[in-house]
PyMOL Python script that loads the backbone (N, CA, C, O; Angstrom):
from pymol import cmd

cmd.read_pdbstr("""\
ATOM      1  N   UNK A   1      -9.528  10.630  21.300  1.00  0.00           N
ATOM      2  CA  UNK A   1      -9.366  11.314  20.041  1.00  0.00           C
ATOM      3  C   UNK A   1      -9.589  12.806  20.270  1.00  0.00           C
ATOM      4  O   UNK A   1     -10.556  13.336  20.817  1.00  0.00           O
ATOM      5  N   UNK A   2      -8.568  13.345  19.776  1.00  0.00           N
ATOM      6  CA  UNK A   2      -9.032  15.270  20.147  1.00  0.00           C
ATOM      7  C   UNK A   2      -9.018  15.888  18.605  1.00  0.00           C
ATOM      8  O   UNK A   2      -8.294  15.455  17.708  1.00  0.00           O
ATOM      9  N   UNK A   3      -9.801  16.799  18.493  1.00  0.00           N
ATOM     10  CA  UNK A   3     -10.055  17.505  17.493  1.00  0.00           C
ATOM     11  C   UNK A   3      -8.660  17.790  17.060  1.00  0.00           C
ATOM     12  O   UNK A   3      -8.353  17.179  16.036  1.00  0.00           O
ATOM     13  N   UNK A   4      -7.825  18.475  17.511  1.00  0.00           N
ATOM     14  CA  UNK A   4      -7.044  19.024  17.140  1.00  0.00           C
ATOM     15  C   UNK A   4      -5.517  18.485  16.377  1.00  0.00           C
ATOM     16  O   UNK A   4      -4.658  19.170  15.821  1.00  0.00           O
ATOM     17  N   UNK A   5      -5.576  17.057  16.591  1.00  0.00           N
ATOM     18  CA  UNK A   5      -5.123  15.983  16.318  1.00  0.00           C
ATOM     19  C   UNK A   5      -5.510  15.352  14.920  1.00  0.00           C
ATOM     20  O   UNK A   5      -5.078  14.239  14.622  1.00  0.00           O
ATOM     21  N   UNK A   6      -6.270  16.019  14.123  1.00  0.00           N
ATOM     22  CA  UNK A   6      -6.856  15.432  12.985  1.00  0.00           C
ATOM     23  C   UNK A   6      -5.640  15.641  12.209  1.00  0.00           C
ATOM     24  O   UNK A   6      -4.714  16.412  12.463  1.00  0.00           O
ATOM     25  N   UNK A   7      -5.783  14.810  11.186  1.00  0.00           N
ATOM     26  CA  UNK A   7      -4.957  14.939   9.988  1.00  0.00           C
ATOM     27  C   UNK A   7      -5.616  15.920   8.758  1.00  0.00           C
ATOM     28  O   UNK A   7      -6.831  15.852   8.575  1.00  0.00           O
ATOM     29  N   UNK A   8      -4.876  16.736   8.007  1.00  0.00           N
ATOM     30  CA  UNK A   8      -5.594  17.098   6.564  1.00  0.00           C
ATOM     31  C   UNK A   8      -6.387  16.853   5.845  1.00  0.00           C
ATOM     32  O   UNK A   8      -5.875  15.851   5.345  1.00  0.00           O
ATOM     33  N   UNK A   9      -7.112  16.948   5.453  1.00  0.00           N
ATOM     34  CA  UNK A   9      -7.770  16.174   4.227  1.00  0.00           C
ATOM     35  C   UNK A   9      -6.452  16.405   2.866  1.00  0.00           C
ATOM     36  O   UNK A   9      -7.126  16.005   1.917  1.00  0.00           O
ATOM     37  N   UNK A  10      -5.613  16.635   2.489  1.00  0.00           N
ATOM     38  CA  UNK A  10      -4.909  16.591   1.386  1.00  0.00           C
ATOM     39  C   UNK A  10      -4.027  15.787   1.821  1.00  0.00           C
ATOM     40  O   UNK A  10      -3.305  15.503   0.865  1.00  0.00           O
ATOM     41  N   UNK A  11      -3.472  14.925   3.338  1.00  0.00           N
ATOM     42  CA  UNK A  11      -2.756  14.288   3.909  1.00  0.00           C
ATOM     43  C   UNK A  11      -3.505  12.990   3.718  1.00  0.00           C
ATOM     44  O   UNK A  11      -2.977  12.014   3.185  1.00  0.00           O
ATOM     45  N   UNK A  12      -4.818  13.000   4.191  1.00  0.00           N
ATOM     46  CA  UNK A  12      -5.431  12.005   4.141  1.00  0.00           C
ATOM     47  C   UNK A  12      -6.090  10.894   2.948  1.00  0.00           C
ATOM     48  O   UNK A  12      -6.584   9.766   2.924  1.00  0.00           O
ATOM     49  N   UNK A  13      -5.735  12.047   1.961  1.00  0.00           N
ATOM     50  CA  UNK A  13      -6.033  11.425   0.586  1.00  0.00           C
ATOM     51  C   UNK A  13      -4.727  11.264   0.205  1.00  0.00           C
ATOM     52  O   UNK A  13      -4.631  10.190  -0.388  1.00  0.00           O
ATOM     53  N   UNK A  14      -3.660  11.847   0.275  1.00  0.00           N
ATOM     54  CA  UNK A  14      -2.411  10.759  -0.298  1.00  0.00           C
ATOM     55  C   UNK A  14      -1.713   9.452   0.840  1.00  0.00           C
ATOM     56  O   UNK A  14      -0.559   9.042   0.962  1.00  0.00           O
ATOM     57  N   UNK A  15      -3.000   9.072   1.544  1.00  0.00           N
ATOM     58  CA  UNK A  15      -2.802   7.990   2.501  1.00  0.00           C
ATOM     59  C   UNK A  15      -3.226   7.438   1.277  1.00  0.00           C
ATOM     60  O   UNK A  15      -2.436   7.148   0.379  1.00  0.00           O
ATOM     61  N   UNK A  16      -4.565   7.267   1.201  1.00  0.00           N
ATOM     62  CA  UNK A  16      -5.328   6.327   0.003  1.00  0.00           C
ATOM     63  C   UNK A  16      -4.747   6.044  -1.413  1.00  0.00           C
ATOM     64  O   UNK A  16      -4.763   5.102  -2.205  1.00  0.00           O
ATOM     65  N   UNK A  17      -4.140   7.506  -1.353  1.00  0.00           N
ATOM     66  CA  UNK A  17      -3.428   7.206  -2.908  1.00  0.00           C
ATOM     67  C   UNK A  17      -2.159   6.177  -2.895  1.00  0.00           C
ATOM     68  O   UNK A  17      -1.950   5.347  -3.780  1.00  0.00           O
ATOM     69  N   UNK A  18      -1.403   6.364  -1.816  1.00  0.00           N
ATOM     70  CA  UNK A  18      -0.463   5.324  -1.321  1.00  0.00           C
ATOM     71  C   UNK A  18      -1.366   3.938  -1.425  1.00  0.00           C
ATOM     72  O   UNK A  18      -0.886   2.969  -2.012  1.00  0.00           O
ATOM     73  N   UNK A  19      -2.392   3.887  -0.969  1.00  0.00           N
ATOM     74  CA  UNK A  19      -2.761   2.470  -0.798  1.00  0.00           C
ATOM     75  C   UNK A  19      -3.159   2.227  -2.395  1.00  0.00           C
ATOM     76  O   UNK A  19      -2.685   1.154  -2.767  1.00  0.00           O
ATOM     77  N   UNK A  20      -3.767   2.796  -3.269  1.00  0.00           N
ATOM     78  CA  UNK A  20      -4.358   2.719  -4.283  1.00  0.00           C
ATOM     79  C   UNK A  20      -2.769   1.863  -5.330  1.00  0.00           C
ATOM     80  O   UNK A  20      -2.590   0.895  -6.068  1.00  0.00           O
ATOM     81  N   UNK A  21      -2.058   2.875  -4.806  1.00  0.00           N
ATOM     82  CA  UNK A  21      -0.678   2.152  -5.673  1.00  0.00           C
ATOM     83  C   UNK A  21      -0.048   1.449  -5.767  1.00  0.00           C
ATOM     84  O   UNK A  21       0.722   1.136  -6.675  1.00  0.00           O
ATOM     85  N   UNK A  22      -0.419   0.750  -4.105  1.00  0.00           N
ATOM     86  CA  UNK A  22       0.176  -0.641  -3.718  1.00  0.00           C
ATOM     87  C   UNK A  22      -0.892  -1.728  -4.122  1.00  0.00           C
ATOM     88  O   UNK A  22      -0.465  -2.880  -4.203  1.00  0.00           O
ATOM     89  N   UNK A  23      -2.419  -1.477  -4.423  1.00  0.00           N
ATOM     90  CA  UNK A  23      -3.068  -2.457  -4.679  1.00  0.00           C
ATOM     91  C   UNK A  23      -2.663  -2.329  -6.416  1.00  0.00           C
ATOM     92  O   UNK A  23      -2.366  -3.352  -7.034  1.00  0.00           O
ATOM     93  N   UNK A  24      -2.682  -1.355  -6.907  1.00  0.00           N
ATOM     94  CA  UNK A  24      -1.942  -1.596  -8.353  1.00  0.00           C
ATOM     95  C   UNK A  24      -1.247  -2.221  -8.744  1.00  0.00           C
ATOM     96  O   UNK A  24      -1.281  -2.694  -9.880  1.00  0.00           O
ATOM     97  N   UNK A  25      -0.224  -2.447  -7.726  1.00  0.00           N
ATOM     98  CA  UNK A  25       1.213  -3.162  -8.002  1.00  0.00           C
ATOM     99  C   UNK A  25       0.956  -4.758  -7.730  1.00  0.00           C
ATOM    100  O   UNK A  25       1.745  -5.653  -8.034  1.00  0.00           O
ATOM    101  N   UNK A  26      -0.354  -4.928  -7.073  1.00  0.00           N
ATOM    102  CA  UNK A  26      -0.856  -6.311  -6.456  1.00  0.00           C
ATOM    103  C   UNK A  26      -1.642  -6.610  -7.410  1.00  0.00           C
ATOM    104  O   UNK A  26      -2.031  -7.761  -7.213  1.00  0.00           O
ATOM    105  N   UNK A  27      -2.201  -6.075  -8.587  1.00  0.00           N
ATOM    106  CA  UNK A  27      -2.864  -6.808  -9.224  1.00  0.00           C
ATOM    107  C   UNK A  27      -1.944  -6.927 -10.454  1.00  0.00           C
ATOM    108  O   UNK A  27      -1.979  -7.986 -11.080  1.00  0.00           O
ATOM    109  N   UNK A  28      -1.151  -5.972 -10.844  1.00  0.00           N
ATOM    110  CA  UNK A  28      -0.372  -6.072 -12.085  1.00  0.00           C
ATOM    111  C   UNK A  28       1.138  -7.002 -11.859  1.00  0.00           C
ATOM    112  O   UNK A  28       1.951  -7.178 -12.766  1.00  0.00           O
ATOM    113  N   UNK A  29       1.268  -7.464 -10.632  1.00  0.00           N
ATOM    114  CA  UNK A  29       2.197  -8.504 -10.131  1.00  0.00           C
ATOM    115  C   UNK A  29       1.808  -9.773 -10.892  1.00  0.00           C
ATOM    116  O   UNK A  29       2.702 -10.164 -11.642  1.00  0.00           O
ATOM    117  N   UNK A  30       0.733 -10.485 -10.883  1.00  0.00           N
ATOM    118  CA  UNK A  30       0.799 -11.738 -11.701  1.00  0.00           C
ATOM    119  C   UNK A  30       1.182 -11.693 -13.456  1.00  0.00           C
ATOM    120  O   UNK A  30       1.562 -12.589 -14.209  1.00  0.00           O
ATOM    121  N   UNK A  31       0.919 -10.377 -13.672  1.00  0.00           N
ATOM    122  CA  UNK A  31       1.325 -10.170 -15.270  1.00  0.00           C
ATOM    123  C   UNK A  31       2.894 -10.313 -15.446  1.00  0.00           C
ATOM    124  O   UNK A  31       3.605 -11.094 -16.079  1.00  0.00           O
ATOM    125  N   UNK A  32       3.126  -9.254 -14.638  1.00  0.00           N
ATOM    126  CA  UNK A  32       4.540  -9.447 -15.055  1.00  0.00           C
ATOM    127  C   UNK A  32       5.235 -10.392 -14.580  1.00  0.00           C
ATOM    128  O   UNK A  32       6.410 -10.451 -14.942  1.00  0.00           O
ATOM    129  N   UNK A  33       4.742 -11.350 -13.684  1.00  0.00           N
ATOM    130  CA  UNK A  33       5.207 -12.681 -13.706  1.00  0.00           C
ATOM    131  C   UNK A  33       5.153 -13.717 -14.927  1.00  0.00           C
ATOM    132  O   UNK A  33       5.988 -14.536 -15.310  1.00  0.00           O
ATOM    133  N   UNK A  34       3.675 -13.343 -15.477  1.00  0.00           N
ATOM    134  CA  UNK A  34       3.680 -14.328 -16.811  1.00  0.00           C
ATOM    135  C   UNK A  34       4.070 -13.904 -17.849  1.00  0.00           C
ATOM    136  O   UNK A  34       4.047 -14.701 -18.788  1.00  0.00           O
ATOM    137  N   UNK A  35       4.493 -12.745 -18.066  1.00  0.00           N
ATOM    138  CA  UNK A  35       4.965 -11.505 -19.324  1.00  0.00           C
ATOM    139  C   UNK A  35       6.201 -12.097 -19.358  1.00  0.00           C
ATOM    140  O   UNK A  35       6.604 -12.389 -20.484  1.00  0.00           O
ATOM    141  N   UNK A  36       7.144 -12.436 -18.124  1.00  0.00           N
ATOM    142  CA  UNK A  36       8.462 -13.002 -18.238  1.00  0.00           C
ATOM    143  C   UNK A  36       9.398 -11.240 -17.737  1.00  0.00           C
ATOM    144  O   UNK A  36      10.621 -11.234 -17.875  1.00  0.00           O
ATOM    145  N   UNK A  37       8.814 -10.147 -17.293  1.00  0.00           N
ATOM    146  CA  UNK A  37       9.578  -9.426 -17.099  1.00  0.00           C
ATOM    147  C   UNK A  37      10.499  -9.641 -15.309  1.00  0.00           C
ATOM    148  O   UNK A  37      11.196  -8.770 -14.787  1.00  0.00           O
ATOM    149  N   UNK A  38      10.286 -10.627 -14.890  1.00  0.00           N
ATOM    150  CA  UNK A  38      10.635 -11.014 -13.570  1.00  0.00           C
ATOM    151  C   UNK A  38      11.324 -12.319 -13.647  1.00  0.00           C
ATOM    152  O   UNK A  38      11.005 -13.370 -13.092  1.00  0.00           O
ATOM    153  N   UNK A  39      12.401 -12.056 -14.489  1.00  0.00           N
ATOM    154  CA  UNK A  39      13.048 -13.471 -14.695  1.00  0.00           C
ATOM    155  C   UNK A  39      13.628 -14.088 -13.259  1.00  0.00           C
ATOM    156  O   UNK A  39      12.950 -15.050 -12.897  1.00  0.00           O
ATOM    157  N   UNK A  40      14.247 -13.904 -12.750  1.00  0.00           N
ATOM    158  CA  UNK A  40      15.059 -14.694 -11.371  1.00  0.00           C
ATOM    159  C   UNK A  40      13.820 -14.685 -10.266  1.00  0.00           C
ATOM    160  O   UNK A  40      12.930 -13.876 -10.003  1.00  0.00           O
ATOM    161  N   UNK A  41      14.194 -15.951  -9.764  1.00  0.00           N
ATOM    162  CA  UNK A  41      13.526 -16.156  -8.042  1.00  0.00           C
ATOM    163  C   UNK A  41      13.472 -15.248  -7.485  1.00  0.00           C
ATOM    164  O   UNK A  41      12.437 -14.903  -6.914  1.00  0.00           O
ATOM    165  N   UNK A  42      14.711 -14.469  -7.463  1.00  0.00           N
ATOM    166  CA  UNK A  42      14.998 -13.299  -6.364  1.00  0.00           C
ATOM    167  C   UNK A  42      14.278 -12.180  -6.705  1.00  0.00           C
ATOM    168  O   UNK A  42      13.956 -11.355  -5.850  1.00  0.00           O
ATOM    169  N   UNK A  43      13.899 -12.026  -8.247  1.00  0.00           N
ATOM    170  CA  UNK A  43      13.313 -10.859  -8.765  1.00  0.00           C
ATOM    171  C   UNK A  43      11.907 -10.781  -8.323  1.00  0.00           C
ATOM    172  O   UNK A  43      11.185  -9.811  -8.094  1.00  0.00           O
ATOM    173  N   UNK A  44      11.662 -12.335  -8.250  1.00  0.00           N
ATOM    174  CA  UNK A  44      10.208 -12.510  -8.247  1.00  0.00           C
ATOM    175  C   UNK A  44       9.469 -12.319  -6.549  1.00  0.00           C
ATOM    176  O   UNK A  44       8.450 -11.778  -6.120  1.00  0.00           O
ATOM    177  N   UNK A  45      10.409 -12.948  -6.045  1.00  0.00           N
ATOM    178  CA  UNK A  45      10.273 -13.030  -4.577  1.00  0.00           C
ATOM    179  C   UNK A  45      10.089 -11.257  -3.878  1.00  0.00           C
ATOM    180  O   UNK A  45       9.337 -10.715  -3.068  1.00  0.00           O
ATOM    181  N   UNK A  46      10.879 -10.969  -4.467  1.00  0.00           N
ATOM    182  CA  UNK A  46      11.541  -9.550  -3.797  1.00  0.00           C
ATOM    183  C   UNK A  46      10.515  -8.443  -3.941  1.00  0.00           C
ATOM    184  O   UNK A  46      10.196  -7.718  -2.998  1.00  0.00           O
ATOM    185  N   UNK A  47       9.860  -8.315  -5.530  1.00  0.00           N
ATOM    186  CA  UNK A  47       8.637  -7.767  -5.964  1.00  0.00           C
ATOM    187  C   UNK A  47       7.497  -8.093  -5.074  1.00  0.00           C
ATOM    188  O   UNK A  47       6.826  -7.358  -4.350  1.00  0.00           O
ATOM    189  N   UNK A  48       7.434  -9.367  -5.297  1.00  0.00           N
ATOM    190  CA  UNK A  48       6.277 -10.469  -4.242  1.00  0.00           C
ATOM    191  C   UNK A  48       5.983  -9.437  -3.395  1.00  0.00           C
ATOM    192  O   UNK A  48       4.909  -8.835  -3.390  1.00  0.00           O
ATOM    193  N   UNK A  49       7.409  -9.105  -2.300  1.00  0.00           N
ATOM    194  CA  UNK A  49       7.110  -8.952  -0.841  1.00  0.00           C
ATOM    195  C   UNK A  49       7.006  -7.133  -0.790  1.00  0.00           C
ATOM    196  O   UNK A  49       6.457  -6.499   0.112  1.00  0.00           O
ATOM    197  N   UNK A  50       7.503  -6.704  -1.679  1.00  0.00           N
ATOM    198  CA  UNK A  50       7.608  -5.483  -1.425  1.00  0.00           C
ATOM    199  C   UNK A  50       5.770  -5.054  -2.391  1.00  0.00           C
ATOM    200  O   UNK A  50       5.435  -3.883  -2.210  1.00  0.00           O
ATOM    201  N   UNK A  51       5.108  -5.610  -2.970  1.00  0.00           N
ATOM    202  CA  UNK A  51       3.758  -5.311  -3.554  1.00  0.00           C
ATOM    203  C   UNK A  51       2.779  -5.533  -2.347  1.00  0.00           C
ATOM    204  O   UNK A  51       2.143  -4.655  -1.764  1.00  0.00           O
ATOM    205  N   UNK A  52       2.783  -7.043  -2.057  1.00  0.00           N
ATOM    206  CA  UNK A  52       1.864  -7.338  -1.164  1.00  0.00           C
ATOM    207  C   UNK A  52       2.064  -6.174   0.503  1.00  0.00           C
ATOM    208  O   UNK A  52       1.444  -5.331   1.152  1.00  0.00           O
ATOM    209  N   UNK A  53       3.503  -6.995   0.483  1.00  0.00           N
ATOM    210  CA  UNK A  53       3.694  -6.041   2.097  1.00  0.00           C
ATOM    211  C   UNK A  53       3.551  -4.695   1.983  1.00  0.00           C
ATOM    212  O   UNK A  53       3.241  -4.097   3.014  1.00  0.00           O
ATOM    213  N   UNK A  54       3.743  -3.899   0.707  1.00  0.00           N
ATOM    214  CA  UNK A  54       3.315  -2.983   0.971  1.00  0.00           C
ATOM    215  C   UNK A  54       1.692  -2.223   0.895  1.00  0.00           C
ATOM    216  O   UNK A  54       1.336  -1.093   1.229  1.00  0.00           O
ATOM    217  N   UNK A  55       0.944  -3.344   0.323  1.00  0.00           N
ATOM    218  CA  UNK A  55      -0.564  -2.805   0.697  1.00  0.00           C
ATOM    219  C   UNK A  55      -0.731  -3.569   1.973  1.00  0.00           C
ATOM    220  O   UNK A  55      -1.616  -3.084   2.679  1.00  0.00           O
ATOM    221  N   UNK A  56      -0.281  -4.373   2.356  1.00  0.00           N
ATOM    222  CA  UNK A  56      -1.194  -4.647   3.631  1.00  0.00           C
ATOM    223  C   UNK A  56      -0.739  -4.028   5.173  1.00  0.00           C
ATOM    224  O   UNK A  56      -1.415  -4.030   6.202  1.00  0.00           O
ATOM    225  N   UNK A  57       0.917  -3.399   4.913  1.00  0.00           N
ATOM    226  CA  UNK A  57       1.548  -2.727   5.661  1.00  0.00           C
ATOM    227  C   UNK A  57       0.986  -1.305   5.884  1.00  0.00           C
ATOM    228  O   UNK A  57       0.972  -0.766   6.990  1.00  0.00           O
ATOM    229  N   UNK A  58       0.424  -0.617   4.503  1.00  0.00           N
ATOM    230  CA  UNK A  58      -0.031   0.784   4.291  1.00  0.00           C
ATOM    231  C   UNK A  58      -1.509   0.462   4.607  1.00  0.00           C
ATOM    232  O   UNK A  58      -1.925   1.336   5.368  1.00  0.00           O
ATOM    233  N   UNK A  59      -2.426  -0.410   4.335  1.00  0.00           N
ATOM    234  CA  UNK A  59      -3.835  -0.276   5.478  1.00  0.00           C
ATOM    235  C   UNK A  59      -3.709  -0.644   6.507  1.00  0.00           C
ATOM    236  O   UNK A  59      -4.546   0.070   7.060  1.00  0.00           O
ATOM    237  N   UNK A  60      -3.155  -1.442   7.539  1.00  0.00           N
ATOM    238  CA  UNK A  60      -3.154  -1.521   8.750  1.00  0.00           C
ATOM    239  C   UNK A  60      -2.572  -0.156   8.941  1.00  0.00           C
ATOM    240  O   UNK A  60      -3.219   0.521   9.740  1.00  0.00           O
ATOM    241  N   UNK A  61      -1.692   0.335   8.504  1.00  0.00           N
ATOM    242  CA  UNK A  61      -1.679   1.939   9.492  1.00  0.00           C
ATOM    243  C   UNK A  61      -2.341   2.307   8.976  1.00  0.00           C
ATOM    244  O   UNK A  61      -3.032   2.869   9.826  1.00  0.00           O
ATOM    245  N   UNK A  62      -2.978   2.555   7.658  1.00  0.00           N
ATOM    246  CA  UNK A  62      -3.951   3.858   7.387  1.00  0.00           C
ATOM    247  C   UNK A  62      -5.386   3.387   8.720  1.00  0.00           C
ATOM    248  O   UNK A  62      -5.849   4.194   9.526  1.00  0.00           O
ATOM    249  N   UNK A  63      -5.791   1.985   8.597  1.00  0.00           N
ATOM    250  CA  UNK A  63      -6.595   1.713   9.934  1.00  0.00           C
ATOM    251  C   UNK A  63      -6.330   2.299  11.025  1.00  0.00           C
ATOM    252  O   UNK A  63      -6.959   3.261  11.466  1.00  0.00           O
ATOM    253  N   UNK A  64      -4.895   1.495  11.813  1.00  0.00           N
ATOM    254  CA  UNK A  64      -4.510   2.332  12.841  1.00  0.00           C
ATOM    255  C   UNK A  64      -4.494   3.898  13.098  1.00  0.00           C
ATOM    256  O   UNK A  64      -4.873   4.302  14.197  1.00  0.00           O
ATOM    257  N   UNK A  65      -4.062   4.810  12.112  1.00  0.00           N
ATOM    258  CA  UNK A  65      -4.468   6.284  12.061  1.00  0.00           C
ATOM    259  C   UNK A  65      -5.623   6.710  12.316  1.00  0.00           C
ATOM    260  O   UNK A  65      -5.907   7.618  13.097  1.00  0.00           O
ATOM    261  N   UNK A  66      -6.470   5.962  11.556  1.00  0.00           N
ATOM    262  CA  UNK A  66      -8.250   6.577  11.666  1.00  0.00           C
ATOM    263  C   UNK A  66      -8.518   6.128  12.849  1.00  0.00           C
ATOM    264  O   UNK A  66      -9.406   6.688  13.492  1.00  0.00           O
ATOM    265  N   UNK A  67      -7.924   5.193  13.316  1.00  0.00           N
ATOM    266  CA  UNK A  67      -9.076   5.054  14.630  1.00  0.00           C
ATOM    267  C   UNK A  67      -8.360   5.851  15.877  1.00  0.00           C
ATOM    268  O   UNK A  67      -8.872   5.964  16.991  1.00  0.00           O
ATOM    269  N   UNK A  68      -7.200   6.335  15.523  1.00  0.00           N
ATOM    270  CA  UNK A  68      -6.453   7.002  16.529  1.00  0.00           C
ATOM    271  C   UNK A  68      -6.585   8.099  16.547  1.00  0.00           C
ATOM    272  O   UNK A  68      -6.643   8.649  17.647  1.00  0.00           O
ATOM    273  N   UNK A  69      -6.705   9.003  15.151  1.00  0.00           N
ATOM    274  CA  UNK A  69      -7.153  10.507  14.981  1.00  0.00           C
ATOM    275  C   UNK A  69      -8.418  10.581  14.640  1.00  0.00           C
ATOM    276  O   UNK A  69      -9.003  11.611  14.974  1.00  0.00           O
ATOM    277  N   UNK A  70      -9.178   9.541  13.899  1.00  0.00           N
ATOM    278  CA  UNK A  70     -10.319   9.573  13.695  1.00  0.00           C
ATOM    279  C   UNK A  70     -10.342  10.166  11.485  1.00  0.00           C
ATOM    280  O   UNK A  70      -9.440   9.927  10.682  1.00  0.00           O
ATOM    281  N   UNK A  71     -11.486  10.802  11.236  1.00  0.00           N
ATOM    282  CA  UNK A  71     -11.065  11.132   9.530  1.00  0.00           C
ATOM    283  C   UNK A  71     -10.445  12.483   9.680  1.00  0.00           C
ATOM    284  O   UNK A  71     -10.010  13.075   8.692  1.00  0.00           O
TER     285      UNK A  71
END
""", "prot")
cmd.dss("prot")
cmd.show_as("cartoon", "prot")
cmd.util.cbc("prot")
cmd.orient("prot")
C-alpha cells in the first residue's frame, strides 16, 4: 500500500453512498413486489438481480479497494 495511492475522501464517500443506494433498493425490493408495481417474472427477476447484485457487487470492491489502497 503506498501513500500516494490513496483515494479522496469525497471519492471515498460516494463509494458508500453507492452502497447506501443499493442497500435501499434491497430493502424497498420486497414492497414493490407486494405493492404489485413489478407485475411480470421478468420485471421481478431483473430488479431482483440488478438490487441485490448490485450491493453485493459494490462492497466486495469497495472491500477490495480498502485493502488495496487502504482509507
Amino acid at each position: 500500500m503506498s501513500l500516494t495511492n490513496k483515494k479522496s475522501r469525497l471519492l471515498r464517500i460516494l463509494d458508500f453512498a453507492g452502497l447506501l443506494l443499493c442497500l435501499a433498493f434491497c430493502i424497498l425490493y420486497p414492497g414493490w413486489v407486494k405493492d404489485g408495481y413489478l407485475d411480470t417474472w421478468y420485471l421481478k427477476i431483473a430488479v431482483a438481480i440488478a438490487a441485490y447484485g448490485g450491493f453485493i457487487g459494490n462492497a466486495v470492491w469497495i472491500y477490495q479497494d480498502i485493502k488495496r489502497r487502504g482509507w
